[in-house]
N, C-alpha and C positions, 0 to 999 in steps of 0.2 A: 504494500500500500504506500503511495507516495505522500509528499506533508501537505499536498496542495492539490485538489483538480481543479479542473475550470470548468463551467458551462455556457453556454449560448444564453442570456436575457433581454431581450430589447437591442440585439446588437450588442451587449457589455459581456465582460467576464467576471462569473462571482465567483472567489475561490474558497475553497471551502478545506476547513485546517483539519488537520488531522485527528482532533477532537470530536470536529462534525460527525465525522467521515465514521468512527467507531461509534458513535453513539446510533447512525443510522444503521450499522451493520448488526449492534447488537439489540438494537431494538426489533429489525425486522425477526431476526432469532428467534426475540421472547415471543411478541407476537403471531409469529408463525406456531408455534406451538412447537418448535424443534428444542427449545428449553423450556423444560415444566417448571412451575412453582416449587421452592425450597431446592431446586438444583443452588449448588455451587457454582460461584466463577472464581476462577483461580488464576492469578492475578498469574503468574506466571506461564500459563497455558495459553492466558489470551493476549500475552504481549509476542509471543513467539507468535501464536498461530494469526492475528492482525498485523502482526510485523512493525508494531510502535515498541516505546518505550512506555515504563512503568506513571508517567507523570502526565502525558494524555490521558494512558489507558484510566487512570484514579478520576482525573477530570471530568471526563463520559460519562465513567461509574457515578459519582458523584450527579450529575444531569440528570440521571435513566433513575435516583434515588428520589429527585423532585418532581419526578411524575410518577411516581409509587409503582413503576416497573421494577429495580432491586430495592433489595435493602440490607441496611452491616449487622451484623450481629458481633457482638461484642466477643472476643476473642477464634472465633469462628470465621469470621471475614466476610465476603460479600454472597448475596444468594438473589436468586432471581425470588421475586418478594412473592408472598403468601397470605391467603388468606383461611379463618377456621371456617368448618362448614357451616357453621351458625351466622357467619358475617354472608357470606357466598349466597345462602336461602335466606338472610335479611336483605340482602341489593337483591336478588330478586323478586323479593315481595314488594318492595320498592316499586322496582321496575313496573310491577304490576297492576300497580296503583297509578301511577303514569300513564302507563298506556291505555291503560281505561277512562283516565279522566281526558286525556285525547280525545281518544274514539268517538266519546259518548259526546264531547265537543262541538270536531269538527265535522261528524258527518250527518245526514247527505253533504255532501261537497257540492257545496251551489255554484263556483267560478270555474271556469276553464281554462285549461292549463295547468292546475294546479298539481296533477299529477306526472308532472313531467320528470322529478325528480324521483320519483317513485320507480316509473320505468327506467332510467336512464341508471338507479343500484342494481338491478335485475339483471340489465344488459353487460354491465359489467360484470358483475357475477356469473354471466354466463361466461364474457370472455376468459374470465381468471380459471373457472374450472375447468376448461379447454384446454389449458397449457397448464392444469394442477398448480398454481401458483394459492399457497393456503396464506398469506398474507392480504395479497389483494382478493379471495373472497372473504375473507373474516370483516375487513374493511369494507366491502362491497355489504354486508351483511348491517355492519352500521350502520354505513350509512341508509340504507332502507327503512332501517327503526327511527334516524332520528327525521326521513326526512318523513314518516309516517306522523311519530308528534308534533313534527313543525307545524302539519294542517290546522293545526289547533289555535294556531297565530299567537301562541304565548310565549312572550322571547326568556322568561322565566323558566319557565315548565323546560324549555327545550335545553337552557342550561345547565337545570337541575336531572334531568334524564340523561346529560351526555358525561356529566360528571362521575352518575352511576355505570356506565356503560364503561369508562374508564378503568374502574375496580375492576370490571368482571372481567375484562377481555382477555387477563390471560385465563381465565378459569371458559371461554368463550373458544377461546385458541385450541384449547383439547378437545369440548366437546368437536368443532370440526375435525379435529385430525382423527378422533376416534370414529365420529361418523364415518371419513373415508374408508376405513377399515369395515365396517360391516355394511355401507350404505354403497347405491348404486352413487357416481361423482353428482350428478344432474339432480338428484333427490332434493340437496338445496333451495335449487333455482327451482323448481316445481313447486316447493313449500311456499315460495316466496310470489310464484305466478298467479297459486289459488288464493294467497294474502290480499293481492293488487286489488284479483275479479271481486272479493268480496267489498273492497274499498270501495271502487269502481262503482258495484249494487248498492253502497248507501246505505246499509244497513246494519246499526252499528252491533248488533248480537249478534250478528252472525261472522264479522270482523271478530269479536271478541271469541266467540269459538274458535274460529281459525288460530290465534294468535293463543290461548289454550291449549291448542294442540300441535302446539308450533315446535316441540322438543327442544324446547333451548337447556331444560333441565334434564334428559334423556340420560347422559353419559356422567353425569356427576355423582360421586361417590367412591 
């Protein structure tokens, strides 16, 4: 890895330091669900295998600690952060209570176009599962949720539901990778297309059924 790349913006070059550069590497990691909750990182395993030195590498770590991706544990050292099952089925009751007071909000969906970002996380999601990419459908996956309670037109709600969704994502990261494992790849994107039609129909209990039987809590435990 080099100290610096550049990319194409408006014609400019932004370069981005070796710090960026490991925190994007290690965060798609955790979020991919290629590192579970309460894994180790070993500070010498990831300065070899990222090819930095120990004082980025801490930097990163330190970054990926303020959005509650790792965290130190005192003589122990760094671990990719963790939650008890009690916190995990508390954010999703959470969750649950949100997405309901959404629903029951925003729908019938009286404006048009309103759904455009609804389709537009599906289609990505389809693209990501095409090429197995479990980052960008876990992301594809959010975003569908959050732009499900945005209808709700409450810039509250939608910060307070994405703050939750933050928490859970690595515990979100496994459920899909364990789906992959016993699930057809497309399974997803079909949970997500009968979500849309029910949207679409306006009718907010039958949205809530769907969104019930959506397995977000399937693979936990």
């Amino acid at each position: 890895m080099s100290d610096v790349a550049a990319s194409s913006v408006d014609g400019e070059l932004e370069s981005i330091s070796l710090v960026e550069l490991a925190v994007r590497r290690l965060r798609r990691e955790i979020l991919s669900g290629k590192t579970e909750p309460g894994e180790r990182l070993v500070e010498e395993h990831l300065t070899r295998r990222l090819g930095i030195s120990r004082a980025p590498l801490r930097e990163a770590l330190r970054l990926l600690a303020q959005q509650g991706l790792v965290e130190h544990v005192p003589r122990r050292g760094v671990r990719v952060a963790t939650l008890s099952d009690r916190d995990v089925q508390e954010l999703y009751a959470v969750r649950d209570v949100l997405e309901r007071y959404a629903v029951e909000t925003a729908l019938p969906v009286r404006r048009a176009g309103v759904l455009g970002g609804l389709r537009a996380a599906i289609e990505e999601m389809r693209l990501a599962t095409a090429v197995a990419d479990r980052l960008r459908i876990a992301e594809a996956h959010r975003r569908f949720h959050v732009e499900l309670v945005g209808l709700a037109g409450n810039q509250q709600l939608t910060a307070v539901y994405e703050s939750v969704l933050v928490k859970l994502q690595l515990y979100m990261a496994i459920n899909l990778r364990r789906e992959a494992e016993v699930a057809q790849p497309v399974d997803g994107v079909h949970r997500h297309e009968r979500l849309l039609a029910a949207i679409e129909a306006g009718d907010p209990a039958v949205v809530l059924r769907e969104l019930a039987a959506h397995g977000a809590r399937t693979y936990l435990g």
